[in-house]
GULUMKOL-923139 format. One record per residue: x, y, z of N, C-alpha, C, O, CB in turn. Coordinates in steps of 0.1 Angstrom, whole numbers, plus 5000, padded with zeros to 4 digits. Glycine has a CB too. Example, Ala and Ser with C-alpha at 12.3 -4.5 7.8 and 13.67 -1.06 7.14 Angstrom:
REM residues 2
513249435078512349555078513249675078514249675085511349555090512849785071513749895071512950005079513450115080514149945057
REM end
This chain:
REM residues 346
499247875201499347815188499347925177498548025176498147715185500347895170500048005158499647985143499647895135501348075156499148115142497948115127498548045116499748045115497648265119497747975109498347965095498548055089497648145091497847905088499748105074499248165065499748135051500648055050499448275069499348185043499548125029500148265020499448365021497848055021500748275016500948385008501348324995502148234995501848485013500348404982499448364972500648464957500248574955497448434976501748414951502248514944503548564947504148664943501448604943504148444958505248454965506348474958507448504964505348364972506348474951508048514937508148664935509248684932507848454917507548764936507848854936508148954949508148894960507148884928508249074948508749154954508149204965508849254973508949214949506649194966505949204978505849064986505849054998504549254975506048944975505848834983506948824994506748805005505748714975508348844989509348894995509648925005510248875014509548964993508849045002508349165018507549065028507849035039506949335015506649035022505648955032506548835042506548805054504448855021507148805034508348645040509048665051509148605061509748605029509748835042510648855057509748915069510148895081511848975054508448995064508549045077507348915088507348895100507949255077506548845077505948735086506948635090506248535091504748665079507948605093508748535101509348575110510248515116509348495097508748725114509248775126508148825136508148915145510148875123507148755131505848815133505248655145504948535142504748845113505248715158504848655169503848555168504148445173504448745176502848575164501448465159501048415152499948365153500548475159501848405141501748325127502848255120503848315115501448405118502648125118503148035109503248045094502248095089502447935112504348005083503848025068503447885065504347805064505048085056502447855064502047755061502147685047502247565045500947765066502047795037502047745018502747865014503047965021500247735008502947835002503547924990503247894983503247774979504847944987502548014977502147954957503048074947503248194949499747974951503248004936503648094927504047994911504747894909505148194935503248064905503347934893504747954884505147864876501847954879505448084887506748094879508148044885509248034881507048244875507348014898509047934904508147754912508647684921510148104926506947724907506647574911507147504909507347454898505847514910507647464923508947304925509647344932510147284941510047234912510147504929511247554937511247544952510247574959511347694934512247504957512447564972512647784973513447864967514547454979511547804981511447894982513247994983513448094976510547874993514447924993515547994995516348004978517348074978516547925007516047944967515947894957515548064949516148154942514847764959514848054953514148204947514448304953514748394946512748234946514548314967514948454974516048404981515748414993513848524985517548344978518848334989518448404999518248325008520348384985518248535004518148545020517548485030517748495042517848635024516348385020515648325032516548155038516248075047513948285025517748155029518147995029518248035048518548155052520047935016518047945057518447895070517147935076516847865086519847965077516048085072515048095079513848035072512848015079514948225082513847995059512147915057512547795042512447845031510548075051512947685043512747605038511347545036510747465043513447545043510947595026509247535020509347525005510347574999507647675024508547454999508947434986507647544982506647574989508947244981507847604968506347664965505647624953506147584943506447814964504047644958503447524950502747604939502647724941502447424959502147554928501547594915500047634927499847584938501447434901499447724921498247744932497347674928497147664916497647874934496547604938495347574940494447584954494547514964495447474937493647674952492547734965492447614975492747614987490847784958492047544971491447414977492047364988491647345000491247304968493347344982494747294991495147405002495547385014496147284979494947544996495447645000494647645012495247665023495547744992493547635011492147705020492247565034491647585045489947685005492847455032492947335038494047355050494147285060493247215027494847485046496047415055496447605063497247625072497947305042495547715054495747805060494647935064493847975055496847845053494747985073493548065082493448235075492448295075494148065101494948285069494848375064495648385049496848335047495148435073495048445041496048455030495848555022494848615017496148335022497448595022497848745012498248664998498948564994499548865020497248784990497148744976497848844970497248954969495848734970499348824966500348924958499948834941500948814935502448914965499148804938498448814924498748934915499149034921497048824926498748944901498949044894497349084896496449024900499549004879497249214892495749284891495049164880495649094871495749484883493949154882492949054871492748904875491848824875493649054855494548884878494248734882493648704896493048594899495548664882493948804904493848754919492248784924491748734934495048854931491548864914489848844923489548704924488848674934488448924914489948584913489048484914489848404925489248364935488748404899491248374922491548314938490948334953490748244961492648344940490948484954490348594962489048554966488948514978490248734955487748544958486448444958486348364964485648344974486048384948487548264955487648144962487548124979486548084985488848094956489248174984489048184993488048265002487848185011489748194993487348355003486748395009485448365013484948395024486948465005484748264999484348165001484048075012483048055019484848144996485548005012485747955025485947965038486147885047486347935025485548095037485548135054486948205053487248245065485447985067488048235045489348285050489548425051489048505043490248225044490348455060490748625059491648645053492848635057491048695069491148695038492348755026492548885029491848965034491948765010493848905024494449045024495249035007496248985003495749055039494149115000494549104986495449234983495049354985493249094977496249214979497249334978497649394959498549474955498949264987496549314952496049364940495249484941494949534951495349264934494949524930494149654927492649614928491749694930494349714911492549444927491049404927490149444933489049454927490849314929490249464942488649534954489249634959489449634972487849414971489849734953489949864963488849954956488150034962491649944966488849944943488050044943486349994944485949874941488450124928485250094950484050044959482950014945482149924946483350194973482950124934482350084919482550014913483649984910482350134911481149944909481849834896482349894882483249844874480449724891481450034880481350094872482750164867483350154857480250164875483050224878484550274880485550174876486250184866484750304895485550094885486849974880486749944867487849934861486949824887485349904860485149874844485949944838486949884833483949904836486050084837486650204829488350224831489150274823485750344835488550174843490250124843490950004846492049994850491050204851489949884844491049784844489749684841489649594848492149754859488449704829487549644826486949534835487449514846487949604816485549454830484549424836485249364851486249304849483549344826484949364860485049284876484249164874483149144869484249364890485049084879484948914877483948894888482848884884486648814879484048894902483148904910482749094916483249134927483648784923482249134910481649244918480749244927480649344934481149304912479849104929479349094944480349104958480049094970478648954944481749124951482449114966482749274971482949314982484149004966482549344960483549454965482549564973483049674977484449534951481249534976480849584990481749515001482049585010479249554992481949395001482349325017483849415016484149445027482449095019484549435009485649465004486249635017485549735018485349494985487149605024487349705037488749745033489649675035487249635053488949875027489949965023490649965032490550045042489550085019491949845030493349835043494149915046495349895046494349745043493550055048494250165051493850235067493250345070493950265039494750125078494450155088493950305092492850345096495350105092494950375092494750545096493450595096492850645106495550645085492650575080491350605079490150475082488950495084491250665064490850335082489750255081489750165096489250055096489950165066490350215108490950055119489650055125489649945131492250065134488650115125487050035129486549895122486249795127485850145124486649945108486049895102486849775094486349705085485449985098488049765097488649635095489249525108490149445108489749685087488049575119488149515129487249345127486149365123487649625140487449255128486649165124486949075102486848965096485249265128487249255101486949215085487349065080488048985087487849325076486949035066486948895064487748955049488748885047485348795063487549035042487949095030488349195032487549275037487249105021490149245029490449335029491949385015492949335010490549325043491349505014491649524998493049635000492849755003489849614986494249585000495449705005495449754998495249724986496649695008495949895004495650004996497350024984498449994987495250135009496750094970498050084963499350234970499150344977497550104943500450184965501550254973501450404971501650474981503050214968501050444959500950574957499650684965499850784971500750574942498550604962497450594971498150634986498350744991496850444970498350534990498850555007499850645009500050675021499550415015501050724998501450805007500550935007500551015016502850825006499750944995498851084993498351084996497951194997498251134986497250965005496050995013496651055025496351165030495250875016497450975031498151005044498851135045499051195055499050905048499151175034499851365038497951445036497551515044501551475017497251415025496151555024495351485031494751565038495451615008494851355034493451355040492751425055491551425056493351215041493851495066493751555075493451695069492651775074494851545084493951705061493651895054492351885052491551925060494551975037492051805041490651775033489751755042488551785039490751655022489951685055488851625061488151755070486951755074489551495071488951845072488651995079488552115069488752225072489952045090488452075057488252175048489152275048488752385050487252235050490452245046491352325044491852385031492352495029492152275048491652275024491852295009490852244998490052154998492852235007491052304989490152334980490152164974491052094977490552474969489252144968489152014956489951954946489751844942488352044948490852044942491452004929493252024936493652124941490852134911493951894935494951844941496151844930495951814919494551714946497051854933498051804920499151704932499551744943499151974908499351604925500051514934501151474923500751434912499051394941502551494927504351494923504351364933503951354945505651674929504851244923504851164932506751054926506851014915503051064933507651044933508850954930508550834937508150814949510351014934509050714924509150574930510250534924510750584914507950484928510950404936511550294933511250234924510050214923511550244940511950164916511250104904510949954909510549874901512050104890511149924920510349794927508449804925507549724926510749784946508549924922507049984922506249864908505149824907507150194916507549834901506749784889506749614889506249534882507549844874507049614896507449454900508449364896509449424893506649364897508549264895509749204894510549124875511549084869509549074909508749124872509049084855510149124855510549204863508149154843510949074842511749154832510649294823509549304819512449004819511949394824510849474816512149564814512949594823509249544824512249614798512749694791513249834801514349874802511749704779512149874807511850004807512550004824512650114829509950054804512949924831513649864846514849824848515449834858513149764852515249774835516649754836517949874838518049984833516749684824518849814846519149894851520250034844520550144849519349824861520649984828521150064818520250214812520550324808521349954806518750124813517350224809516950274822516150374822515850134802517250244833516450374849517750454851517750574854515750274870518850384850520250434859520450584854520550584842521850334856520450684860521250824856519850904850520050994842522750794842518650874853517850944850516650954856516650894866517750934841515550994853514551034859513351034848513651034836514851164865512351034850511250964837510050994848510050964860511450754831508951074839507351104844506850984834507150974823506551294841505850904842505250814831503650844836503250894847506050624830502850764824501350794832500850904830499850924836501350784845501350994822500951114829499251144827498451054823501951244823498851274831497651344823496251244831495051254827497851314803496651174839495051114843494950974840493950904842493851184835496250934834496750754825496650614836496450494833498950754819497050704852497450604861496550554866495550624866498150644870496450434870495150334874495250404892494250384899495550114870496350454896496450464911495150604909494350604919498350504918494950694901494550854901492550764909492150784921494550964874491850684899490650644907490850624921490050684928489950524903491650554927491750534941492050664949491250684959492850434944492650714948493250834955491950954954491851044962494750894946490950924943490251044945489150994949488251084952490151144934488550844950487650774959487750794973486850844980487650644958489050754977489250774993489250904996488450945004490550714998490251014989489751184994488551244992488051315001490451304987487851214980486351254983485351174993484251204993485551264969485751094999484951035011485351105021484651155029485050875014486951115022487251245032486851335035486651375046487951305031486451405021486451565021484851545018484551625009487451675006483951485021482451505024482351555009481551645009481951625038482851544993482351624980483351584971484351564978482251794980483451564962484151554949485751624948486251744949482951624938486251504947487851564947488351544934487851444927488851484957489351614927489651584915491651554916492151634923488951744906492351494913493951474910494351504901493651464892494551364909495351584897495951524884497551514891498251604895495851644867497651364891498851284891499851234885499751134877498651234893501051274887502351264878503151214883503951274890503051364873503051034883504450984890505550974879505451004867504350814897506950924888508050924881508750864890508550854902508651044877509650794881510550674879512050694887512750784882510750654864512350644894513850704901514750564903514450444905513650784919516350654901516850524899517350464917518350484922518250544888516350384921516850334933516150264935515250274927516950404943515950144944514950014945513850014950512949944946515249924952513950124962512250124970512050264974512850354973512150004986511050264977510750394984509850514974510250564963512250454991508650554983507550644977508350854981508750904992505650574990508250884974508251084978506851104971506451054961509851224966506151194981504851224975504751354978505051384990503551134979504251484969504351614973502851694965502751744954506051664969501951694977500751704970500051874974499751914985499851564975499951924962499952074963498552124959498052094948501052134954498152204968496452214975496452364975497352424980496052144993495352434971495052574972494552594986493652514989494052624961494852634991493852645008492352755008491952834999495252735023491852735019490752785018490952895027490553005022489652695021491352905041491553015044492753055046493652985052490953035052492953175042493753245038494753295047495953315044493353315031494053315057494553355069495453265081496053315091493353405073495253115077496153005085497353035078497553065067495752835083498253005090499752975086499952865090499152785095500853065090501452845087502152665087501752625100500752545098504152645086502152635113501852575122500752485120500652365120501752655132499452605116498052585117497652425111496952335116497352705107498252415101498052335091498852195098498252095100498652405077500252215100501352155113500452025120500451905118501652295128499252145133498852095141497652055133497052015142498752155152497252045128496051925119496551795117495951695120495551975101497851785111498451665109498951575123498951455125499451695100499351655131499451615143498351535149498351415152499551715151497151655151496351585160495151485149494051475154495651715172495351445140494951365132495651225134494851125134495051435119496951195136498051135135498251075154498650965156499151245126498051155163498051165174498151035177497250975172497051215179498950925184498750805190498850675176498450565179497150815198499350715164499250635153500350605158500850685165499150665139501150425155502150365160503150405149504350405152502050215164502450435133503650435124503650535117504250515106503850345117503050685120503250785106503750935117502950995123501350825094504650945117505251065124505451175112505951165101506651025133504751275119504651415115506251465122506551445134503051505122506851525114508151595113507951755112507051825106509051535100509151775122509051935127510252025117509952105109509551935147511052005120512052115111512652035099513252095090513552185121512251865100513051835090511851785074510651785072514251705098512851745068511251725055511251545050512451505050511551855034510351465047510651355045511551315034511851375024509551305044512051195037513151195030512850995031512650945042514851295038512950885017513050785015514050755027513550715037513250755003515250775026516150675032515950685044516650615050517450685031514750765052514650745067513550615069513150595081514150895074513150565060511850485063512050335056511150245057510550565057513550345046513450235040513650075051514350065061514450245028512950005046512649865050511849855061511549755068513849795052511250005063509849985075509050015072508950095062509750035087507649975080506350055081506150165083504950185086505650025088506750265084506650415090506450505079507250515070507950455098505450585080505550715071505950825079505650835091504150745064506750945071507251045075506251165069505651145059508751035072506251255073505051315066505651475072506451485080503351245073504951585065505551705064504651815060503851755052506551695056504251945060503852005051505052195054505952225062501752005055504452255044504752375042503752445034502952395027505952375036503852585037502852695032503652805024504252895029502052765046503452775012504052885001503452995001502653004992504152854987503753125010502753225010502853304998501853344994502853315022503753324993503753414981503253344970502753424963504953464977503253194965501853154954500753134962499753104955502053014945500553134973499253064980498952894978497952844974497853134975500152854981500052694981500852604994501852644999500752644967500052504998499852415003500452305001499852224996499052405002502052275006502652164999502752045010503452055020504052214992502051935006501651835024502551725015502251675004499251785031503751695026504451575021504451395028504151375040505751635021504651325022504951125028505751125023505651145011504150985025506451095026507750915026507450795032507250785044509250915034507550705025507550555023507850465020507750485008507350525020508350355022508350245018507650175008506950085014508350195025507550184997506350124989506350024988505349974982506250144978507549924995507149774998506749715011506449595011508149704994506749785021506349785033505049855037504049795036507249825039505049995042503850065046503150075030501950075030504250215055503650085020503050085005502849935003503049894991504250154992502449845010502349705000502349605017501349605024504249664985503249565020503349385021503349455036502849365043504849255013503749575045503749615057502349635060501749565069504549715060501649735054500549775055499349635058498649635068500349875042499449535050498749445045498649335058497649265060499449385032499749345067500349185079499249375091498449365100503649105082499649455087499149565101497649565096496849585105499849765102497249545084495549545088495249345090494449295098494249625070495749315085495749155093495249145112494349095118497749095092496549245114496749195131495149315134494149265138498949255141495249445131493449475134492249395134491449385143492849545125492349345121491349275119491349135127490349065130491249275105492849105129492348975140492548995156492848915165493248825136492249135155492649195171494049155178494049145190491549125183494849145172496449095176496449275177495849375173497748985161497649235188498649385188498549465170498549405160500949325192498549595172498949645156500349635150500649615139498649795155501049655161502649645155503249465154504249435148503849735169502449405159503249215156504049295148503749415145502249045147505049235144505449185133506349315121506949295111504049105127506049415128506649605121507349655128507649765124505649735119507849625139508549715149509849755144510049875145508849645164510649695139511749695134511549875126510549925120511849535124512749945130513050045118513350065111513749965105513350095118513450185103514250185094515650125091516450105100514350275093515950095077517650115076518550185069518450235058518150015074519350185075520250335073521650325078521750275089519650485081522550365073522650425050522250255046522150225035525250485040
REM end
């Protein structure tokens, strides 16, 4: 028999992601759709590719209903709205996979200062950072799990093997390019495609980005001490996909590339989806529309820097992939249900 699930915010672009890839996903049923900007709609209605694979109508949300008819539910909520649905359910006994900013970061204090007071802060101890690579113990069982944001996941996953062996020093500068699916699916001035097409744009800059707290929570739990970012994403004209190029002073002086190479390797060893690359360097179009990170480093001997790279999918292994793979952990299913599929290309 297969699971229920509900996915919570289904009109946009992760909900999307979620649609297509849970209908190919071995042990689970979609049981609901909520989304208050397309209620009434038949789901193929809102996304034509689904017309012939999921006829469901989607409904204005209500927990109650929701909590009645499904066993798991991903909350593609905007940040702010989705802790209290999130409550709700969890409440109930259900296994959320919130793919908001709401419970990733572990402070109340912290989250106050970039996205003001936390509506339930009693949750965000239970709260299990859905970043398999560093977390698959501990989102074994989990009941609450907080996915990690896109930018976040590809930077943890290139430095956190350096950092975790003391390779590099504390203070990080992370170069990061996104798809502008990154911003979601609103209308917005700054996405259309006359304002991204033919250019390139750093936004955020200087410490502005709400992603900079997460990224230096999860590496300083890495690196056993206080990590510092300063993070500069930028805007590209294409639909999906994360470049992350995060540049680290090293500690000894005396490793070369291999050295560094085989850290990421045997860190990575037996992971089903982040392959460490040998002569070639990550590149978006090898990973779009899958779970897979591609990952890379190089050693600039003449500045003495450390350049450890990801590629991504920011709507997949960055969002709605990552989210169905800590699902199947946490409910002891196979890790790949439902991700096998590769890239596509051209």
């Amino acid at each position: 028999m297969r699971t229920p699930v509900a996915v919570l915010g289904a009109s946009g672009y992760t909900g999307a992601e979620l649609l297509r890839l849970l209908l190919d996903h071995p042990r689970v049923e979609i049981a609901a759709l909520a989304a208050e900007r397309s209620a009434g709609a038949r789901i193929a209605q809102v996304f034509p590719q689904l017309a012939g694979r999921l006829d469901r109508e989607v409904e204005s949300l209500d927990t109650e209903a929701i909590a009645a008819r499904a066993e798991v539910v991903f909350s593609c909520l905007p940040h702010g709205a989705s802790a209290a649905a999130v409550a709700a359910l969890v409440e109930r006994g259900k296994l959320v996979v919130d793919l908001s900013a709401d419970f990733r970061l572990r402070d109340a204090g912290e989250f106050a200062t970039w996205y003001g007071p936390h509506p339930h802060p009693q949750l965000l101890a239970r709260a299990v950072y859905g970043l398999p690579e560093l977390y698959r113990e501990q989102l074994r069982g989990a009941r609450l799990i907080a996915s990690p944001g896109c930018y976040p996941t590809a930077t943890i996953l290139a430095a956190a093997p350096l950092l975790a062996r003391g390779l590099l020093r504390p203070r990080l500068v992370v170069d990061a390019k996104s798809g502008v699916t990154g911003a979601g699916r609103a209308a917005s001035l700054g996405t259309h495609f006359s304002e991204i097409g033919e250019g390139v744009r750093a936004y955020k800059v200087a410490g502005t980005h709400r992603h900079t707290p997460e990224m230096e929570q999860e590496l300083t739990l890495v690196a056993g001490g206080a990590v510092r970012v300063t993070f500069t994403p930028h805007l590209i004209p294409m639909a999906r996909g994360i470049l992350a190029c995060v540049y680290g002073e090293p500690t000894d002086p005396a490793l070369g590339e291999a050295d560094y190479r085989s850290v990421l390797i045997d860190a990575y060893r037996g992971e089903p989806f982040v392959v460490v690359l040998d002569d070639a360097l990550p590149d978006t179009a090898h990973v779009r529309g899958s779970n897979r990170a591609h990952l890379a480093v190089r050693l600039d001997t003449r500045a003495g820097v450390v350049v450890a790279m990801a590629a991504i999918d920011n709507l997949v292994k960055g969002a709605s992939g990552q989210a169905i793979q800590a699902m199947n952990i946490a409910l002891g299913w196979p890790e790949a249900d439902g991700l096998s599929g590769v890239a596509l290309f051209p």
